[in-house]
C-alpha positions in Angstrom: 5.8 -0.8 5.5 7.3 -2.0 2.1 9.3 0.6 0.1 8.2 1.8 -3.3 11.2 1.5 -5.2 10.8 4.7 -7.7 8.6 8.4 -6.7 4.9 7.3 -6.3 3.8 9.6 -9.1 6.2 7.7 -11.8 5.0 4.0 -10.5 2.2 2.8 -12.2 3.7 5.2 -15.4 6.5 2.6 -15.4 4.3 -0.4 -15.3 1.9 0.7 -18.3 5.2 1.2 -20.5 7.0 -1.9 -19.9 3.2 -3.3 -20.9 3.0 -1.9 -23.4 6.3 -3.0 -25.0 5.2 -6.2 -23.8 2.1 -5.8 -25.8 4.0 -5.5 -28.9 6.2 -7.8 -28.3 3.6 -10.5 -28.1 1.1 -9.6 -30.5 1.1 -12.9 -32.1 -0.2 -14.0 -29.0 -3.0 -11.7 -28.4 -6.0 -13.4 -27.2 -8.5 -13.2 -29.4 -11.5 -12.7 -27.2 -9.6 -10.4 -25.3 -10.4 -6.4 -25.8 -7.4 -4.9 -28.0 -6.4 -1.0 -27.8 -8.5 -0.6 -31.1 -11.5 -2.0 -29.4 -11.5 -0.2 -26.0 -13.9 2.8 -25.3 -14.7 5.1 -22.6 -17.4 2.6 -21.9 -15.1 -0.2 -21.5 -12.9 1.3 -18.6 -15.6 3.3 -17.4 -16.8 0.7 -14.3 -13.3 0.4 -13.6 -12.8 4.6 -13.2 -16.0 4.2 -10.5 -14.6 0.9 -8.9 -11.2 3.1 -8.1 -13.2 6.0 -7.3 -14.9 3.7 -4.8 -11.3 2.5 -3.6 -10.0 6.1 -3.4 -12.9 6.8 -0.9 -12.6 3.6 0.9 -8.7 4.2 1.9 -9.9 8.2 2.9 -12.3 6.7 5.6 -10.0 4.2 7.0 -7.8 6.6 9.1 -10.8 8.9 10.2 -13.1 5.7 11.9 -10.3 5.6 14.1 -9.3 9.3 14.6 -12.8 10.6 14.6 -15.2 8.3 16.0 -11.8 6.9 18.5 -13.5 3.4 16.9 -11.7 0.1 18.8 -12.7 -3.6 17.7 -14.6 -5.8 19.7 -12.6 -6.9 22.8 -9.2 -5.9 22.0 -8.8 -2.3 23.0 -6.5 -0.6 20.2 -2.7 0.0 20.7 -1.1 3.4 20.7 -0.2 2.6 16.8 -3.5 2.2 15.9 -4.5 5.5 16.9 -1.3 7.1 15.5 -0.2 7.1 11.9 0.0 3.5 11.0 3.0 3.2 8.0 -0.3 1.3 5.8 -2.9 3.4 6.3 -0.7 6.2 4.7 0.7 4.5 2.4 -2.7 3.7 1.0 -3.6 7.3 1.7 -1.2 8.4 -0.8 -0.7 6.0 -2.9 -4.2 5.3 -3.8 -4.6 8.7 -5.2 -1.8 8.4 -7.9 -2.1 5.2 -8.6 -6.3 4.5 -8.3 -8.7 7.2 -9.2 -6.1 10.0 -11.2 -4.6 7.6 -13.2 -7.5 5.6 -14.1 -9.7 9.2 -15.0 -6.5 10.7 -16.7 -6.9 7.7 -19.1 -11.0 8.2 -19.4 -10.2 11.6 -20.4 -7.8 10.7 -23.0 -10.3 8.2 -24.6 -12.3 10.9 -24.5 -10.8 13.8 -26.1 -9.2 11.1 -28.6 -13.4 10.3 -29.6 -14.8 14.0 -29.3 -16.8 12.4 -26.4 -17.0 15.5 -23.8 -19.4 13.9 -21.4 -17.3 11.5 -20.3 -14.2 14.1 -20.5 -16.2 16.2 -18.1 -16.4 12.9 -15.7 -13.4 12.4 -15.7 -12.3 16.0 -15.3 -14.4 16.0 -12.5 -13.1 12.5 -10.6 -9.5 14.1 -11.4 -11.0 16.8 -9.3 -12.0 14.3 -6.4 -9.0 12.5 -6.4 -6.4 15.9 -6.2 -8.5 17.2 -3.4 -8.6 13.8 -1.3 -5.2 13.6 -1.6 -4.2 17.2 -1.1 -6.5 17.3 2.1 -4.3 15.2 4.3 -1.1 15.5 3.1 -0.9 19.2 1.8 1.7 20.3 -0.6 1.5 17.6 -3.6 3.1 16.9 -6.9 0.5 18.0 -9.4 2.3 20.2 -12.4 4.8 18.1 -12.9 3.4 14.5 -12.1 2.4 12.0 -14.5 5.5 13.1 -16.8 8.0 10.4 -16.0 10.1 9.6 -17.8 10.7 12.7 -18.7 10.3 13.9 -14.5 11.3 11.4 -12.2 10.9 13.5 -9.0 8.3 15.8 -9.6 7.9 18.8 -7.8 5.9 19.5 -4.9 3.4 22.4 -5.4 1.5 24.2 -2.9 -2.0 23.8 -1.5 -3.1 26.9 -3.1 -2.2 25.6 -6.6 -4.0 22.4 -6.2 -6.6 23.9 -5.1 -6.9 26.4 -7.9 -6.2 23.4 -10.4 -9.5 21.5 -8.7 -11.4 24.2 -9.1 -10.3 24.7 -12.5 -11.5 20.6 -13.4 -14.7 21.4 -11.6 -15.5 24.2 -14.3 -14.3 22.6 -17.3 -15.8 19.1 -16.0 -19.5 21.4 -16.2 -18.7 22.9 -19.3 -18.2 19.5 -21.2 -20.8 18.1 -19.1 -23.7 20.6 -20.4 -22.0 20.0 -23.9 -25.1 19.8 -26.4 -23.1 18.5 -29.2 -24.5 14.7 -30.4 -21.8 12.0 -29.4 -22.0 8.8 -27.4 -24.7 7.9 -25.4 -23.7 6.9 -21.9 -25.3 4.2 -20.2 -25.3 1.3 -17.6 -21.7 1.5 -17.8 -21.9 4.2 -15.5 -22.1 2.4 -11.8 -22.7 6.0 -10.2 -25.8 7.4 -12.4 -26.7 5.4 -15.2 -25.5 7.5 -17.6 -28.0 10.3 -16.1 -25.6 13.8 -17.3 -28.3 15.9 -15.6 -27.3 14.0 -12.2 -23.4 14.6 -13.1 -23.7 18.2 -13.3 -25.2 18.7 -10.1 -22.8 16.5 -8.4 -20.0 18.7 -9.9 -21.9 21.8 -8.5 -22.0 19.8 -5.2 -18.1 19.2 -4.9 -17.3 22.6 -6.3 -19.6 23.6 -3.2 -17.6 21.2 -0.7 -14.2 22.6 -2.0 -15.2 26.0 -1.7 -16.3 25.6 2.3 -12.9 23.7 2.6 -11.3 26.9 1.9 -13.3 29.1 4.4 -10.6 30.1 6.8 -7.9 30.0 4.1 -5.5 32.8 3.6 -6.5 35.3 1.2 -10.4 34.1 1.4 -13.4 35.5 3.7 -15.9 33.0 5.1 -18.5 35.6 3.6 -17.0 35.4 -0.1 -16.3 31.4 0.1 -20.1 31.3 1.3 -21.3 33.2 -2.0 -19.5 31.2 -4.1 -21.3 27.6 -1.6 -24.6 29.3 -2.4 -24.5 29.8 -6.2 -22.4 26.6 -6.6 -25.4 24.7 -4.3 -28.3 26.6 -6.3 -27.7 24.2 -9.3 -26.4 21.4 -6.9 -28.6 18.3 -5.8 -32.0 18.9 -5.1 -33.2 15.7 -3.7 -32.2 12.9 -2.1 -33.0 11.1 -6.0 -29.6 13.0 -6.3 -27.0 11.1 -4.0 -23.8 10.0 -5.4 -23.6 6.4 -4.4 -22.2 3.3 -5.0 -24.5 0.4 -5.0 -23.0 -3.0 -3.5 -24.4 -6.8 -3.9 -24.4 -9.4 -1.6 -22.4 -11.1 -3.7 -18.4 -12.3 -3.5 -16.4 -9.1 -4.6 -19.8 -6.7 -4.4 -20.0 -6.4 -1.1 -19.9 -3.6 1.2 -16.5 -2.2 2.5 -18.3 -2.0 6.5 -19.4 -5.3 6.1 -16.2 -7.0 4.9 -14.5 -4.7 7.4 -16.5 -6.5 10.6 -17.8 -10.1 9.4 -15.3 -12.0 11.2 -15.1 -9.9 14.4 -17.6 -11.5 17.1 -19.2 -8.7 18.3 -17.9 -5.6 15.9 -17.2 -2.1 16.0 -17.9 -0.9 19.8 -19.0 2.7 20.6 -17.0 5.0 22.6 -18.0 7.2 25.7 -17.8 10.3 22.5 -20.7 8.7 20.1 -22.8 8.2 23.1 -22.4 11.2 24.9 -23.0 13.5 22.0 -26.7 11.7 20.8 -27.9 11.3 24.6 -27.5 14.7 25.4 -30.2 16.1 22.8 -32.2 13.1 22.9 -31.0 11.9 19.1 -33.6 9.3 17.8 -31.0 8.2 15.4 -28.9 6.3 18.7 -31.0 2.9 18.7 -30.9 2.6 14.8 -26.6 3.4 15.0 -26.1 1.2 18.1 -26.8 -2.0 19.9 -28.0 -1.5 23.7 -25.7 -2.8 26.6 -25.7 -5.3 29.2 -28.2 -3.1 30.9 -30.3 -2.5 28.3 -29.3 1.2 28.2 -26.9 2.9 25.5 -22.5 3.0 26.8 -19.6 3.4 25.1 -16.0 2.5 25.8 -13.0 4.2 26.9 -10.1 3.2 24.5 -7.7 0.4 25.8 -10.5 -0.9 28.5 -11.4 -5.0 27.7 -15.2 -5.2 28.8 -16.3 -8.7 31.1 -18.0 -11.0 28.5 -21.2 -10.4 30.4 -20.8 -6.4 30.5 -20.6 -5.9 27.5 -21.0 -1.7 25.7 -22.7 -0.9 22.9 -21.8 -1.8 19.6 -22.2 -0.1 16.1 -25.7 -1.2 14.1 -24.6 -4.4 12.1 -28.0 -3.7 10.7 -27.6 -0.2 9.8 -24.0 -0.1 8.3 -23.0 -3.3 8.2 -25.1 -5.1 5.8 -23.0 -6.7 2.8 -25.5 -4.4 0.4 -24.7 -1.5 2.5 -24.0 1.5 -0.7 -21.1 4.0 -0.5 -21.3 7.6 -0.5 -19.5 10.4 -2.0 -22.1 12.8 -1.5 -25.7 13.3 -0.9 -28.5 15.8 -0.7 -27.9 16.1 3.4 -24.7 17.3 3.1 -25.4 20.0 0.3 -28.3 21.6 2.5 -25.4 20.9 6.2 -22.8 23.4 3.6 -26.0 25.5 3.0 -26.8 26.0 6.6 -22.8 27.0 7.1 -22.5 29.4 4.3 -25.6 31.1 5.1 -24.5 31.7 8.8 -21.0 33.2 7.4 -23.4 35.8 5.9 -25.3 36.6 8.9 -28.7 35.2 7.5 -29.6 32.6 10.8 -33.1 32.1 9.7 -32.2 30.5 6.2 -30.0 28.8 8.0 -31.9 27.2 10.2 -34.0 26.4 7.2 -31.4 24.4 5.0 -30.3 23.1 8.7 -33.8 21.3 9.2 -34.1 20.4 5.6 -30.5 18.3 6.1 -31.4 16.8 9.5 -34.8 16.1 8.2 -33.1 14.2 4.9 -30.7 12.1 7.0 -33.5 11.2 9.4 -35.8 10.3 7.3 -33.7 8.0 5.1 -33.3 6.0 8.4 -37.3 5.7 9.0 -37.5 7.7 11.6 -41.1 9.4 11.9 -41.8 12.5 11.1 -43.6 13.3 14.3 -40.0 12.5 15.5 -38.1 14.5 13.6 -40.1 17.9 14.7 -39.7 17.1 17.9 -36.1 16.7 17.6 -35.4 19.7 16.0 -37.4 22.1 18.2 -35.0 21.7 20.6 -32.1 23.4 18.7 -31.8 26.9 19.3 -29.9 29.2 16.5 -28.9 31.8 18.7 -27.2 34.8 16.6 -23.8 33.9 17.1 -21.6 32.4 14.6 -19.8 29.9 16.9 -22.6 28.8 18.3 -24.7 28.4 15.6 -21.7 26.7 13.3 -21.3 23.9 16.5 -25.1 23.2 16.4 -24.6 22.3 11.9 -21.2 20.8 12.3 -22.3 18.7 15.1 -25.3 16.9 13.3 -23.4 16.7 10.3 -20.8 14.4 12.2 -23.5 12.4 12.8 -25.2 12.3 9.2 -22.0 10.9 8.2 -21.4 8.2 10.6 -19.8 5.5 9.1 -20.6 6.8 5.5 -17.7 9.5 4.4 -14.6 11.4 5.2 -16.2 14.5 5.4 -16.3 14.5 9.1 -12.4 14.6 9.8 -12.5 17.5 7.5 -15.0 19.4 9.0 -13.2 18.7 12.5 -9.7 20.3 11.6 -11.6 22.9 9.0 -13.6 23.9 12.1 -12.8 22.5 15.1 -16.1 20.7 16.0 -17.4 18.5 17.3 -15.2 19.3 20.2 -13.8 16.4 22.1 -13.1 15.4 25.2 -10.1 13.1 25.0 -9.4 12.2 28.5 -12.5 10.0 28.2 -11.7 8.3 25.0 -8.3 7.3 26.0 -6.4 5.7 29.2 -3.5 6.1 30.8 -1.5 3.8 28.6 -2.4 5.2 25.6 -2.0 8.8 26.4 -4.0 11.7 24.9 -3.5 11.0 21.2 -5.2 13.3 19.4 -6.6 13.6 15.8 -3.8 13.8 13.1 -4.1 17.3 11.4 -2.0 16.5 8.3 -0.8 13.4 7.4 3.3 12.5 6.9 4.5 11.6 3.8 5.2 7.8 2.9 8.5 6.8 3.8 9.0 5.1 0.2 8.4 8.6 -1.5 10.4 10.5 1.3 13.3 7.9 0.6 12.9 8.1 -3.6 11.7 11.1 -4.1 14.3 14.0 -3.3 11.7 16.7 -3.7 9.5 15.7 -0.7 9.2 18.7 1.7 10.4 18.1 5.1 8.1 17.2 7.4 9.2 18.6 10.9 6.3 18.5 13.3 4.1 16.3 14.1 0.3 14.9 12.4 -1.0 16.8 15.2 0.8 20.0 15.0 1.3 20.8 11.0 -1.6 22.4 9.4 -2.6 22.5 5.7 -2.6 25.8 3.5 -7.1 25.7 4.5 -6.6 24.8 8.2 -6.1 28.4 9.4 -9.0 28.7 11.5 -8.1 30.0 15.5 -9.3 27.5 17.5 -10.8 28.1 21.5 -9.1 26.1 23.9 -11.0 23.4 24.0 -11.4 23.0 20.6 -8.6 21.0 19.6 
């Protein structure tokens, strides 16, 4: 892994003073047909705030195809260290956070209190928001008062979850305040790569993630599932209403436009396989989404594969849908309708209330399904087979479960809702042989070993990803449950 030679936080901090000394250094030699600092506007750096947005999410769903679907590549079954903590897949964890979507929104928002422009400030409030809770989520206890102050702070502080949390939920409010801001300033437009300037679509998204956050904190310390799911209700009454709603990211089929997935898999000669898990958990209730997700086998049937095994050429599993997420136009998600109406159906059984959740449950299965043409004749059928008995458990399997599979492939949410929750449950000793051991999902991530070695106010990190917890992660979990 290479070293970062300074604290993570102070990097990029560094970089945009020496260029800016630079920058007045050579001023004579300013290209004229090149943007100055008096010519650059919110609208100027805005696609580059939703292109590191994009990259935040990206580097979040890396670790979890791996840990949560147990994915392996085409014929070469995975090693123990791809399953584990790989030194790059944290590093980009982390330092894609500081360095991607906070610094670039920090600077949105300064352009935008600088202008009076409080739309965009209550964007960028909002992706500031996204970005502290991403990072906070797999790692824990975070610099946030004291980061982005270097010089002045070259080894910021590490605060607790609890004060992150409290600060996101803080950028959510503000972010709606200035959002519903009637006041005449600058019109936003095409600019915006997200929703075309369309503020009505922003403030629901911000209701949306002020739901998600809220659920993340349902087993907290010092919170009640009942009083987190009041607060998911109100939050998701002025959330999104439609699939019209969806926070995506559309991609071309162009060089540099295309698709994560697909740029992820074009040069692998089969793909992404399925394991023994993805298949297991669609056959068993029949799931009409499991010929759109995945190829058939040799024998024309659905079969995944155990981790480590190297299938004969001519027996060969079933492979995830090159069609269905792999197409080089394939959008990216930060959320959508489905998932709104999944946190619906969750809050509403932490109040007791299984019919309405059954409702919002149907509503999000229906959603998902229907986006991937599935007919509706189908879709009844498939959910008259799930049965919400009165029991909280039960009932919270039967939502978590199908929201796994809603997100297949499309967010980060899932690894989440597996540690937050505990479902879906596993059953590791088919995913993994001998070799490989039982390596199970990391719970918290470690941090980078070039901000452990340069910045003296890391916290210690004694256990293991498996074993350490965040602040949220407090739920008691059954046996099998892991």
């Amino acid at each position: 892994m290479k070293l970062l030679k300074i604290s993570i936080i102070g990097f990029f901090l560094i970089l945009n003073l020496l260029m800016s000394s630079c920058t007045k250094f050579l001023d004579h030699q300013e290209n004229p047909n090149s943007p100055g600092s008096s010519t650059i506007t919110e609208a100027v750096i805005f696609p580059a705030v939703c292109a590191q947005w994009l990259q935040r999410l990206q580097s979040q769903i890396v670790g979890p195809l791996e840990w949560n679907l147990q994915q392996t590549v085409s014929n070469s079954g995975p090693t123990g260290g791809d399953l584990g903590l790989m030194a790059s897949n944290v590093t980009n964890q982390y330092f894609d956070a500081f360095s991607n979507i906070l610094v670039q929104a920090k600077d949105l928002e300064g352009y935008a209190v600088k202008n009076g422009n409080t739309h965009y400030q209550g964007i960028a409030e909002l992706l500031q928001a996204y970005g502290w809770a991403s990072v906070t989520d797999f790692f824990g206890k975070v610099p946030y008062v004291e980061s982005f102050q270097f010089p002045v702070i070259y080894h910021p502080h590490y605060d607790e979850q609890s004060v992150v949390y409290k600060a996101v939920e803080d950028l959510i409010n503000k972010a709606i305040t200035h959002l519903e801001d009637s006041k005449p300033q600058v019109i936003i437009g095409k600019e915006d790569l997200i929703y075309a300037g369309d503020l009505s679509k922003w403030t629901k998204l911000a209701y949306s993630l002020k739901a998600r956050f809220a659920m993340r904190l349902s087993y907290a310390p010092g919170k009640t599932k009942a009083g987190q799911a009041d607060i998911v209700l109100a939050a998701l009454a002025k959330g999104m209403a439609a699939t019209t709603d969806d926070a995506i990211f559309k991609h071309f089929d162009i060089t540099g436009a295309r698709g994560w997935a697909y740029e992820g898999q074009k040069g692998l000669s089969d793909g992404y396989i399925a394991t023994i898990q993805n298949i297991k958990m669609m056959t068993t209730t029949n799931d009409p989404r499991l010929p759109i997700y995945f190829t058939k086998d040799y024998l024309g049937g659905y079969s995944g594969l155990q981790m480590g095994i190297i299938y004969a050429q001519n027996k060969k599993p079933s492979f995830v849908s090159r069609t269905t997420f792999m197409l080089p136009t394939m959008s990216s998600i930060f959320m959508t309708y489905t998932e709104c109406k999944f946190l619906e159906a969750e809050a509403y059984i932490f109040k007791g209330n299984y019919t309405s959740a059954k409702i919002s449950f149907e509503l999000a299965v229906n959603a998902n399904l229907k986006s991937l043409g599935v007919p509706q004749a189908t879709i009844t059928a498939f959910l008259a087979q799930f049965n919400f008995a009165n029991t909280e458990e039960t009932a919270q399997e039967i939502v978590i479960n199908q929201k796994y599979l809603a997100n297949f492939y499309q967010t980060p949410e899932m690894h989440f809702d597996k540690i937050r929750t505990g479902y879906p449950i596993y059953d590791y000793t088919s995913c993994y042989t001998a070799n490989l051991g039982t390596i199970r999902l990391p719970r918290q991530m470690p941090y980078c070993q070039g901000e452990v070695d340069y910045n003296k106010n890391v916290p210690v990190y004694t256990g293991t990803a498996q074993t350490n917890r965040n602040w949220w992660d407090a739920k008691i979990l059954g046996a099998n449950m892991y």
